[in-house]
C-alpha positions in Angstrom: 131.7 109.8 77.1 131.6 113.2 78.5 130.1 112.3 81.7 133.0 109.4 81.9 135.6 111.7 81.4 133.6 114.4 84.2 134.2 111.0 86.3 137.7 110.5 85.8 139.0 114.4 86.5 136.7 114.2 90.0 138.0 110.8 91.0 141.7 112.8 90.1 141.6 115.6 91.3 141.4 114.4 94.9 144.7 113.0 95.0 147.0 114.8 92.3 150.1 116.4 93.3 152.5 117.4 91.2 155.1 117.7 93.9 154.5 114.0 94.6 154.5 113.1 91.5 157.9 114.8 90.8 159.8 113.6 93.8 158.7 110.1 92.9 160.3 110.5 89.6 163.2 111.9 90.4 163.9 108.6 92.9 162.8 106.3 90.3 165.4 107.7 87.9 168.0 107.5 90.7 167.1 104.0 91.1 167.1 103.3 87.3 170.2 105.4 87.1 172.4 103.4 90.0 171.2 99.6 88.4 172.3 100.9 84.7 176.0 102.7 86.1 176.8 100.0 88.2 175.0 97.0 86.5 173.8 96.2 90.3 171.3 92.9 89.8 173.2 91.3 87.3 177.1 91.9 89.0 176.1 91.6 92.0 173.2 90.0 93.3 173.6 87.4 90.6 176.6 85.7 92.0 174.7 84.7 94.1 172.5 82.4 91.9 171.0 79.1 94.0 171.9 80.2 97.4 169.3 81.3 99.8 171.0 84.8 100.5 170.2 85.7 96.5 166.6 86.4 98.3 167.4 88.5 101.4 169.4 90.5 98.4 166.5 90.6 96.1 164.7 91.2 99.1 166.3 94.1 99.8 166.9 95.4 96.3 163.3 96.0 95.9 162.0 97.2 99.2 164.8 100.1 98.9 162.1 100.6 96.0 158.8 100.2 97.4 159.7 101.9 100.8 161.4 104.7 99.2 158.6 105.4 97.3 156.3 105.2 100.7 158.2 107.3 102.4 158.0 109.7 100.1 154.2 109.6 99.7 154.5 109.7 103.7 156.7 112.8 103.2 154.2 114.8 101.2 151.1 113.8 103.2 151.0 112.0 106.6 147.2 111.0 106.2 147.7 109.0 102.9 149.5 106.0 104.4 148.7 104.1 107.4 151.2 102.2 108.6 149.8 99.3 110.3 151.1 96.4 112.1 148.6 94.5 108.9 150.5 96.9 106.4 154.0 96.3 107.6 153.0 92.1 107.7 151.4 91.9 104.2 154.4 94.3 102.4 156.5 92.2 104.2 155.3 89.2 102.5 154.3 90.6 99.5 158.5 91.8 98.9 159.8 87.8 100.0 157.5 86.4 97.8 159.1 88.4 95.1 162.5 88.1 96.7 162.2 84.4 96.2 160.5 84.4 92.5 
């Protein structure tokens, strides 16, 4: 168990930042914060129910999210990300996949 532990504070300790780690909070909590005040997915991106225009907003809602939080990471350290023509395809995907679910 020791030895596991030894494991898991070296794989850590590569990537740990607390300034990161705070800056990433702080969005989130803005984030969290602005779709509690203003009751942003349910008033408004709900009207929208069974039209097609409900998934560029969803779309939208959570790449504000995922980007954000990128550009952040990007922010603190340069060499972390890559942004790739392959990156920028697959996210892009990835977010319309859960804009339309």
């Amino acid at each position: 168990m020791k030895k596991f532990i030894g494991y898991f504070k070296d794989f850590h300790k590569g990537y740990f930042n607390y300034t990161l780690y705070i800056l990433v909070a702080l969005f989130i909590s803005v984030l969290i914060a602005f779709n509690y005040k203003f009751d942003f997915e349910d008033s408004y991106i709900d009207k929208f129910y069974g039209r097609y225009i409900r998934i560029l907003f969803y779309f939208l809602y959570l790449a504000c999210a995922y980007y954000g939080v990128l550009l952040i990471i990007w922010v603190t350290d340069k060499n972390k990300i890559k942004f790739t023509k392959e990156f920028w395809i697959k996210s892009l995907i990835g977010l319309l996949i859960l804009g339309t679910d």
